[in-house]
C-alpha positions in Angstrom: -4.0 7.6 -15.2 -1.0 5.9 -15.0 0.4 4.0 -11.5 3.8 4.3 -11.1 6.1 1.0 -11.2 8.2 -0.2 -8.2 10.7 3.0 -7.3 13.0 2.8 -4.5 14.4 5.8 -3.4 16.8 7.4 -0.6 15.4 10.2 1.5 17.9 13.4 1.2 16.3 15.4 3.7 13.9 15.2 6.7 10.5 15.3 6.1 7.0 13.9 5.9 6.1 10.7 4.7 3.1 12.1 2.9 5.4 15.1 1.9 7.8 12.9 0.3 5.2 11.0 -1.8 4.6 14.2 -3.1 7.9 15.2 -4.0 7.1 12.3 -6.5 4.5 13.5 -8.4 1.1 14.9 -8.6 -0.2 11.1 -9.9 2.1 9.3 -7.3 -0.1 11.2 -4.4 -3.1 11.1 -6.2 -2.6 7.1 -6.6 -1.3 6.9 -2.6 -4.4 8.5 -1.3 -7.0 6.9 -2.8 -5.0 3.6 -1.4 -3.6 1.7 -4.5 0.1 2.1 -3.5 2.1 0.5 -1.1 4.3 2.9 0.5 7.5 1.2 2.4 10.3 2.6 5.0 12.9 0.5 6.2 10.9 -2.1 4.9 7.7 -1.1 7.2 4.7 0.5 6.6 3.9 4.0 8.4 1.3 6.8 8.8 1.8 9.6 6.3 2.5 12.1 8.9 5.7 9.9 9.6 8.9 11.6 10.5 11.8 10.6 7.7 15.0 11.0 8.3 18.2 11.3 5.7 19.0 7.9 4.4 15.6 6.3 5.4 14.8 3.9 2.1 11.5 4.1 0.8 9.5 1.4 -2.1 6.6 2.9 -3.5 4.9 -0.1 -5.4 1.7 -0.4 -7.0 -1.2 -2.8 -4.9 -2.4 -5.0 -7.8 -6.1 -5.7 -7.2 -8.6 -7.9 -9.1 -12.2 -7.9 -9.8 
């Protein structure tokens, strides 16, 4: 699998935070739930069940982790 790189985008329509990560792609949600992506809006971080509004900014960047 591969993570997604740093992707900024603009929210066109209300909806779910969680929603919204999955408007993304099937890896991007997969890679947000099991916690190795840092999720961003307004330059915040929020529960996925967040209320987004039109024009809300969200950065969906990977969590680099070592070992």
């Amino acid at each position: 699998m591969m993570y997604p790189s740093l992707t900024v985008r603009t929210v066109e329509s209300a909806t779910t935070l969680r929603e919204f990560v999955a408007g993304l792609g099937e890896d991007t949600l997969y890679a947000y739930d099991r916690k190795v992506l840092g999720v961003l809006v307004n330059g915040r971080r929020l529960w996925s069940s967040a209320r987004l509004s039109r024009g809300d900014v969200v950065a969906v960047f990977p969590i680099i982790t070592g070992g």
